[in-house]
VEXMAR-824166 format. One line per field, with one value per residue: z, y, x of N, C-alpha, C in turn; residue in one letter. Coordinates in Angstrom, 1 decimal. Layout:
BEGIN
n_z [Z,...] $
n_y [Y,...] $
n_x [X,...] $
ca_z [Z,...] $
ca_y [Y,...] $
ca_x [X,...] $
c_z [Z,...] $
c_y [Y,...] $
c_x [X,...] $
lumba [A,...] $
# end
This chain:
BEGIN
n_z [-2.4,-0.4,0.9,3.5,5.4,8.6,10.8,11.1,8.9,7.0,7.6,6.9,4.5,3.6,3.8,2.3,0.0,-0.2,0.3,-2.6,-3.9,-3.1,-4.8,-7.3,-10.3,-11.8,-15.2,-16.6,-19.9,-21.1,-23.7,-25.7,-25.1,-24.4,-22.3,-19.5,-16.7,-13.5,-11.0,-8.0,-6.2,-3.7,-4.3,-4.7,-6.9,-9.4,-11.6,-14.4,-17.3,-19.9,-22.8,-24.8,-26.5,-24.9,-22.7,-23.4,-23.1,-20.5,-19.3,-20.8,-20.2,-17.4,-17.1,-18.5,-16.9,-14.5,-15.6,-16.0,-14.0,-12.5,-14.0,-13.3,-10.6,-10.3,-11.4,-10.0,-7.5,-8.3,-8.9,-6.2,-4.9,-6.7,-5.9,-3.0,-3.0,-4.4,-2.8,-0.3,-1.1,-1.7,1.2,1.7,3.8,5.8] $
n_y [26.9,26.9,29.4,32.4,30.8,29.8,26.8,25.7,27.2,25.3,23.0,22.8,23.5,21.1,19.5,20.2,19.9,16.7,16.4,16.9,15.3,12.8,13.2,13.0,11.4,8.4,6.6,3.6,1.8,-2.0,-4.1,-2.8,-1.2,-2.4,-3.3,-0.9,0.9,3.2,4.3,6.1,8.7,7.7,5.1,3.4,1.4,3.6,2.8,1.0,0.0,-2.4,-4.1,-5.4,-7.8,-9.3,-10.5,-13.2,-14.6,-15.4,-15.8,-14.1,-11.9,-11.6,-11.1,-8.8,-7.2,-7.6,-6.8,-3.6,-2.8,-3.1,-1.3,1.1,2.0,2.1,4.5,6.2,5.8,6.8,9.6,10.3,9.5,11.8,14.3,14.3,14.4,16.8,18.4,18.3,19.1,21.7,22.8,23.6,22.7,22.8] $
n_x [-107.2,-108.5,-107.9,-107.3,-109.1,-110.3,-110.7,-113.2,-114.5,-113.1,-113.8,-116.3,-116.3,-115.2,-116.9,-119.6,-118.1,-118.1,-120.3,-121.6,-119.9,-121.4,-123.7,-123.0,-123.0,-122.1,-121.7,-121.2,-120.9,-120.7,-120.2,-120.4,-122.4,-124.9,-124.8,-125.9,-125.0,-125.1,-123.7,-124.3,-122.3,-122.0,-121.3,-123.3,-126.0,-128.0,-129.0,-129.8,-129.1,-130.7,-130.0,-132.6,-132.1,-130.1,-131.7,-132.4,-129.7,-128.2,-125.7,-124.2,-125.1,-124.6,-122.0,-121.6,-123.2,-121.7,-118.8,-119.9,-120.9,-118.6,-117.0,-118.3,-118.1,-115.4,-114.9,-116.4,-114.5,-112.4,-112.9,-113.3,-110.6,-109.3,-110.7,-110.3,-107.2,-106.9,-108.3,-106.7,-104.5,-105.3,-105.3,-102.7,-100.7,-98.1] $
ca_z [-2.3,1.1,1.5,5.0,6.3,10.0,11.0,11.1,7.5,6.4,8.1,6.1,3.1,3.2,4.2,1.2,-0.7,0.1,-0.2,-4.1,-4.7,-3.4,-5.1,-8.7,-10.9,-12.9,-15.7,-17.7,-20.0,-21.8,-24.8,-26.7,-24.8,-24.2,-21.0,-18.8,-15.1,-13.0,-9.4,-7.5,-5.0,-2.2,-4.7,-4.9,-7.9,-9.4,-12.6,-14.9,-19.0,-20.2,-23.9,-24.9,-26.8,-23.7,-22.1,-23.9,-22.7,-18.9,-19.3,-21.4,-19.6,-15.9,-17.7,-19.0,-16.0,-13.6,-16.5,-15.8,-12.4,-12.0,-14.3,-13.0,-9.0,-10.3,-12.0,-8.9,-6.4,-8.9,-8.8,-5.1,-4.6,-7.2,-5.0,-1.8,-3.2,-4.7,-1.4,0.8,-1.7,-1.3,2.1,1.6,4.7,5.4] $
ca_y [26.6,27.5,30.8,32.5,30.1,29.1,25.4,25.3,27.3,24.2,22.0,23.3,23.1,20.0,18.5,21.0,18.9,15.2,16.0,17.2,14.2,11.7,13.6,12.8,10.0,8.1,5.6,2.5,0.4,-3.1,-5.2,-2.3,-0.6,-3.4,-2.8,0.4,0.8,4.2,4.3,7.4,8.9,6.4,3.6,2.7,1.7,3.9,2.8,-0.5,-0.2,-3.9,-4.1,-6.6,-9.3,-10.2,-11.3,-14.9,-14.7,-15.3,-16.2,-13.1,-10.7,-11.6,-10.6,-7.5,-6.2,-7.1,-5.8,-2.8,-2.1,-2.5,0.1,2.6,1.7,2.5,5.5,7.1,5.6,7.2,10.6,10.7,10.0,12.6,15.4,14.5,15.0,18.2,19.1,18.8,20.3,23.4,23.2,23.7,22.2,22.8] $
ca_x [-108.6,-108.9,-106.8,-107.2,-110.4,-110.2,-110.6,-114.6,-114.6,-112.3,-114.2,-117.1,-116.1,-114.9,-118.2,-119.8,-117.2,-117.8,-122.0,-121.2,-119.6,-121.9,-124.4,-122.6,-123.3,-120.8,-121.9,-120.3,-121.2,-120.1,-121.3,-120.7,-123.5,-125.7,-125.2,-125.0,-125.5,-125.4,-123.9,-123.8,-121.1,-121.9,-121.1,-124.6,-126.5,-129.3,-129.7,-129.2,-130.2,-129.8,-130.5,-133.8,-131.5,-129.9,-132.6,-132.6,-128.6,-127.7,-124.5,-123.4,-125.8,-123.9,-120.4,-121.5,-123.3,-120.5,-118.0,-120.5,-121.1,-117.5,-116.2,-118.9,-117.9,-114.2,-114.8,-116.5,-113.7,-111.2,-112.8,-113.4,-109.7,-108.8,-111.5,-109.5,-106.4,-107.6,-108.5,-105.6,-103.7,-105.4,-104.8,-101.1,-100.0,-96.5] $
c_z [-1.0,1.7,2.8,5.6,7.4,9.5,10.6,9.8,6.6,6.1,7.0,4.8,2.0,3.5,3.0,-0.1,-1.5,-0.2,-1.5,-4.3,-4.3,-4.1,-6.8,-9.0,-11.9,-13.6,-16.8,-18.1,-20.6,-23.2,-25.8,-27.0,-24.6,-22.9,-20.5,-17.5,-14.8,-11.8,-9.0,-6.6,-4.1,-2.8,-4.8,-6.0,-8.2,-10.6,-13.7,-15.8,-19.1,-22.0,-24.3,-25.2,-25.6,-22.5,-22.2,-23.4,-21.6,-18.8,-19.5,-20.5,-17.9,-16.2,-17.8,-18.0,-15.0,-14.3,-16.0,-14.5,-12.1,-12.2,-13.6,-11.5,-9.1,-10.6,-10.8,-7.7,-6.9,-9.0,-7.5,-4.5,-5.0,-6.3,-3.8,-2.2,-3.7,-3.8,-0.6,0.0,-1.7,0.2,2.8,3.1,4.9,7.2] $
c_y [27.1,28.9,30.8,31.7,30.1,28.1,25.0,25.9,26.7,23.4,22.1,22.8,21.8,19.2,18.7,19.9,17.4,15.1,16.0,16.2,13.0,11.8,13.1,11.9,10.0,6.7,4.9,1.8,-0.6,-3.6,-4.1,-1.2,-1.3,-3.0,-1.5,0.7,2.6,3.7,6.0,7.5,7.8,5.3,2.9,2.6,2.1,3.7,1.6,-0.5,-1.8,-4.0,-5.3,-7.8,-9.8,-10.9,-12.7,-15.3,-15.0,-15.1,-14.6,-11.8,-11.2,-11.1,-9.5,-6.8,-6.4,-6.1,-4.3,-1.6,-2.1,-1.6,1.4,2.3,2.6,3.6,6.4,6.9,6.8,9.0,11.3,10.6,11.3,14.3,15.2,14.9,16.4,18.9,19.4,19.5,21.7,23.6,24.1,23.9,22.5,22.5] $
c_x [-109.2,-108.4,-106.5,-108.5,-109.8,-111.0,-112.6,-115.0,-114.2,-113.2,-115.4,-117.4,-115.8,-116.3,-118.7,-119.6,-117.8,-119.4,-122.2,-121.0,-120.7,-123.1,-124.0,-122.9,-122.1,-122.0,-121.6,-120.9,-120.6,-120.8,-121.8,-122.3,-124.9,-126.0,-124.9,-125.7,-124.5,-125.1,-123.7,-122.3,-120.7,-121.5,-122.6,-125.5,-127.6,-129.9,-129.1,-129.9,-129.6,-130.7,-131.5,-133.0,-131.0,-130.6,-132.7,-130.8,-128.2,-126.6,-123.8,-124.1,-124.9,-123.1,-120.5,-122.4,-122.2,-119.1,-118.5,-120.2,-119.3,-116.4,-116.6,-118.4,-116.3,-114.1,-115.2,-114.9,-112.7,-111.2,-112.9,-112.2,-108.9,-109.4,-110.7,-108.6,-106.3,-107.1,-107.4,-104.5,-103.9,-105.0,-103.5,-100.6,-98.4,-96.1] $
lumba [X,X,X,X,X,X,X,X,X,X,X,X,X,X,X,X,X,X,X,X,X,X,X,X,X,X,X,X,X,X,X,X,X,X,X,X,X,X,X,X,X,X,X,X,X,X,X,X,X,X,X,X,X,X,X,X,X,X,X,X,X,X,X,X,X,X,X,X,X,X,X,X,X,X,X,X,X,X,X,X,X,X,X,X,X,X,X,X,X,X,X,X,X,X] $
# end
């Protein structure tokens, strides 16, 4: 990934990197699609469908947005570990 860079063309790239990802969206939903929420990179939510029936629900609508928000939180965590690892792999450190 990196071939012959020097340290500040590294450095670079890895910033490059890490703005890509928080720029991504990941999103999950529950209830069979009832629900579905949107976080970005940073972990932050930008977007929350909740289907009309659940409105008369509280109970079932809390379950299925935390169900929610906490698939899509894991899914970004899961690909910002997998982009680090990526990364230093190109480095090929030895």
């Amino acid at each position: 990934m990196f071939g012959n860079l020097d340290l500040n063309e590294i450095m670079q790239k890895i910033q490059e990197s890490m703005s890509d990802a928080d720029n991504k969206t990941y999103t999950a939903s529950s209830g069979g699609g009832m629900v579905e929420v949107t976080v970005n990179g940073k972990f932050e939510v930008i977007d929350i469908k909740i289907d009309d029936s659940l409105l008369e629900d509280k109970e079932s609508l809390q379950i299925l947005l935390m169900s929610a928000v906490n698939d899509a939180i894991k899914m970004a965590v899961d690909d910002k570990k997998q982009q680090a690892m990526n990364m230093f792999g190109g480095l090929n450190i030895n």
